[in-house]
C-alpha positions as CSV (number, residue, x, y, z in Angstrom):
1,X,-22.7,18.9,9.0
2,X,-19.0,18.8,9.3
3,X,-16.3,21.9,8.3
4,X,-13.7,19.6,8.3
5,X,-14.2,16.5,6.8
6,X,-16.3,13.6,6.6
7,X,-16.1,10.4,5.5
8,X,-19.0,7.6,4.3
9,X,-18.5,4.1,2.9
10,X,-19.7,0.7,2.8
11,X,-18.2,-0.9,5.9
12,X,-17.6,0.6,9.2
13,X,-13.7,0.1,9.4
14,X,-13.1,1.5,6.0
15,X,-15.2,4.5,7.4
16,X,-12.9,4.4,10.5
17,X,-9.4,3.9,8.4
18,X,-10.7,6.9,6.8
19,X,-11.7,9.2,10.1
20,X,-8.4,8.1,11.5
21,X,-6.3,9.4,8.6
22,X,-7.9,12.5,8.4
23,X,-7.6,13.1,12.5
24,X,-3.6,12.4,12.6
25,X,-3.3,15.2,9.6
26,X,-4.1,13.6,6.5
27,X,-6.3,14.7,3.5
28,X,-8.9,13.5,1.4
29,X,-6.6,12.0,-0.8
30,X,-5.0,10.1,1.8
31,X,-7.9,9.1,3.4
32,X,-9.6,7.4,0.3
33,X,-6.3,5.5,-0.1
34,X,-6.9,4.6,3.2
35,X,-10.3,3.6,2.2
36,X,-9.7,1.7,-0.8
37,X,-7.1,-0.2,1.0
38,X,-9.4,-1.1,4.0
39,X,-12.3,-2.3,1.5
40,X,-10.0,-4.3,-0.3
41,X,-9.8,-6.2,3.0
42,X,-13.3,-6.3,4.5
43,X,-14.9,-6.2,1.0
44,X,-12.5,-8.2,-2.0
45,X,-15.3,-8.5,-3.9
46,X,-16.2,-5.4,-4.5
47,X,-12.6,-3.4,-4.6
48,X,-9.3,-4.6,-5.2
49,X,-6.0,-3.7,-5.4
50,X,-5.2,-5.5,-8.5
51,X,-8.5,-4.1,-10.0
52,X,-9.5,-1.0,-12.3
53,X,-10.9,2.1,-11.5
54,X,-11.1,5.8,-12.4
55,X,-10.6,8.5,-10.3
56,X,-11.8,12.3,-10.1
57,X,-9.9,14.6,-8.3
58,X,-10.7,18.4,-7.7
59,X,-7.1,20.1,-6.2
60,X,-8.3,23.0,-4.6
61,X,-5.1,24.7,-4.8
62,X,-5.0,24.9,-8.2
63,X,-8.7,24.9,-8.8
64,X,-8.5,21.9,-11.5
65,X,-10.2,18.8,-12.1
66,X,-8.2,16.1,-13.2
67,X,-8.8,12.2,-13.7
68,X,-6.5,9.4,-12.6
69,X,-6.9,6.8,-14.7
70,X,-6.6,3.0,-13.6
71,X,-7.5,1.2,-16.5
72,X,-5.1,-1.3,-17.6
73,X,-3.1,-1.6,-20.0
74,X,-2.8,-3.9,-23.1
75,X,-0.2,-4.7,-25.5
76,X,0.1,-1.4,-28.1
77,X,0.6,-3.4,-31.4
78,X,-2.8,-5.7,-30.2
79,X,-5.0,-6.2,-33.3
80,X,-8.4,-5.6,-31.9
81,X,-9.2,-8.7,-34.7
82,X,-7.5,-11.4,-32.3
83,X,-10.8,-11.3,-30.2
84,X,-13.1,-12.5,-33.2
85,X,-12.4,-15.9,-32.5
86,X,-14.6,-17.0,-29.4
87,X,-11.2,-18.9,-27.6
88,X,-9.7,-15.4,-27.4
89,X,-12.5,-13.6,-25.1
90,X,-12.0,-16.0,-21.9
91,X,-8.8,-16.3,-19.6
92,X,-5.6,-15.0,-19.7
93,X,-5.7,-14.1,-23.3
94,X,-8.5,-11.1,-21.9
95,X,-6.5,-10.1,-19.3
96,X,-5.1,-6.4,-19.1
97,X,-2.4,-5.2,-16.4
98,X,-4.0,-4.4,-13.3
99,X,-2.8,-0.7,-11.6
100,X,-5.3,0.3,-8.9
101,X,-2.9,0.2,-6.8
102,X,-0.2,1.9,-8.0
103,X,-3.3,4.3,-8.9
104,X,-3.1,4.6,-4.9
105,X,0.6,5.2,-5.4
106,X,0.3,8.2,-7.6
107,X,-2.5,10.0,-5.7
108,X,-0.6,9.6,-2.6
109,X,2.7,10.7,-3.8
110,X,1.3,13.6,-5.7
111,X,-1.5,14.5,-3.3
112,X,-1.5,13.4,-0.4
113,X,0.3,14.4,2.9
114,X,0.9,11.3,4.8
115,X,3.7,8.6,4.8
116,X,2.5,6.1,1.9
117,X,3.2,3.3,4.5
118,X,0.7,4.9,7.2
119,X,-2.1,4.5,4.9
120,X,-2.6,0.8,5.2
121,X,-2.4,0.6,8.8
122,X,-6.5,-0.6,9.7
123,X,-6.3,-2.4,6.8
124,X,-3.3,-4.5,8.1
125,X,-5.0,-4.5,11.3
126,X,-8.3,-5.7,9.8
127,X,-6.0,-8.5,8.0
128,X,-4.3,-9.6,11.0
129,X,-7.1,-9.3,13.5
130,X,-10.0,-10.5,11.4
131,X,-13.0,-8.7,11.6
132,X,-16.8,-8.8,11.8
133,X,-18.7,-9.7,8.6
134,X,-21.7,-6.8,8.0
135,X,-25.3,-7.3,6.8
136,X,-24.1,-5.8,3.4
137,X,-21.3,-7.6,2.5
138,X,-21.6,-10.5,0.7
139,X,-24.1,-12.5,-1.9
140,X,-26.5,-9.1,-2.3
141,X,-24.3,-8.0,-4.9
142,X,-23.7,-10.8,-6.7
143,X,-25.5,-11.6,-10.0
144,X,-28.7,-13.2,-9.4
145,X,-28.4,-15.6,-12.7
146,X,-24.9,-17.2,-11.5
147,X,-27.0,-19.7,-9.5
148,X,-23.4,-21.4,-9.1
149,X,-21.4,-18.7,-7.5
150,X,-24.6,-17.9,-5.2
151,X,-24.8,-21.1,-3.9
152,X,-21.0,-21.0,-3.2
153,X,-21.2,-17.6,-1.1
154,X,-24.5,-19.3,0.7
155,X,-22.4,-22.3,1.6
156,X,-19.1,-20.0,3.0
157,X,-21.9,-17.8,5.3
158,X,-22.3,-20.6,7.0
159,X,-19.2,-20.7,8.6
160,X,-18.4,-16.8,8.5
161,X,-21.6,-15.7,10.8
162,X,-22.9,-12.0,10.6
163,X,-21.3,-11.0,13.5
164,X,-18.7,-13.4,13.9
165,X,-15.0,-12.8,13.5
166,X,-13.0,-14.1,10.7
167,X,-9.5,-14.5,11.2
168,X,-6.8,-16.0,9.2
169,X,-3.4,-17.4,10.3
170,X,-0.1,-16.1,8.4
171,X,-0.1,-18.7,6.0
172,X,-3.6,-19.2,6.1
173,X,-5.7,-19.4,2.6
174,X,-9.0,-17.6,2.5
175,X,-10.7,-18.0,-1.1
176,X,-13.4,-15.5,-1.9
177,X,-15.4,-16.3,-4.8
């Protein structure tokens, strides 16, 4: 039981990023940018920066509930009628602007209490330093029937060990499928 905060997530540094930011004087809204910036990191395939989302926020102050949302965007004058033809639903055709971070942006400016740029401070670190792989990150959420993309992931764990430290050079190319 905590009277002051606490913080859960899927991976222990994202956890951390978010205990730290709360411990130099942050809030909750700083801390789950910190969060969602550290994930992106340790976890890209399941958060992203250039990804969607939807977020619920309760300001205390105020006593309201608002949503952020972090959907993206398409072209106003699209006719919905240009994805009847099956070429139209695959590739860049289906792609919509992605805003989760400037999502971050707009929570942190609006809500938050610490400098934007102190925010992605473990997740830099985690970047630069590499860091250990956990037991649930990886091909336990991928889609069982993509016997393809599973084989792929099974194929990189080989040479990224639970436990072992992955660290990429500036310059350096790391392509998670």
């Amino acid at each position: 039981e905590s009277r002051k905060g606490m913080v859960s997530t899927a991976h222990p540094l994202a956890t951390e990023a978010g205990l730290d930011t709360l411990r130099s004087g942050g809030n909750a809204f700083d801390a789950a940018v910190a969060i969602a910036a550290t994930l992106n990191v340790v976890e890209p395939e399941n958060s992203g920066m250039g990804g969607f989302g939807l977020i619920l926020i309760y300001d205390a102050s105020k006593k309201q509930v608002r949503t952020l949302n972090a959907s993206g965007r398409i072209p106003k004058n699209l006719n919905r009628d240009a994805f009847d033809n099956k070429e139209n639903r695959r590739g860049a055709k289906t792609t919509t602007a992605p805003v989760n971070a400037r999502a971050w942006e707009q929570l942190s400016k609006n809500y938050g209490k610490r400098p934007w740029k102190s925010l992605f401070a473990k997740a830099i670190a985690a970047a630069e330093q590499g860091f250990e792989e956990t037991a649930n990150g990886g091909s336990e959420t991928l889609d069982i029937d993509q016997e393809g993309i599973v084989a792929l992931r099974r194929r990189q764990r080989q040479e990224f060990r639970l436990g072992s430290a992955c660290t990429q050079a500036i310059g350096d190319l790391l392509l998670l499928l």
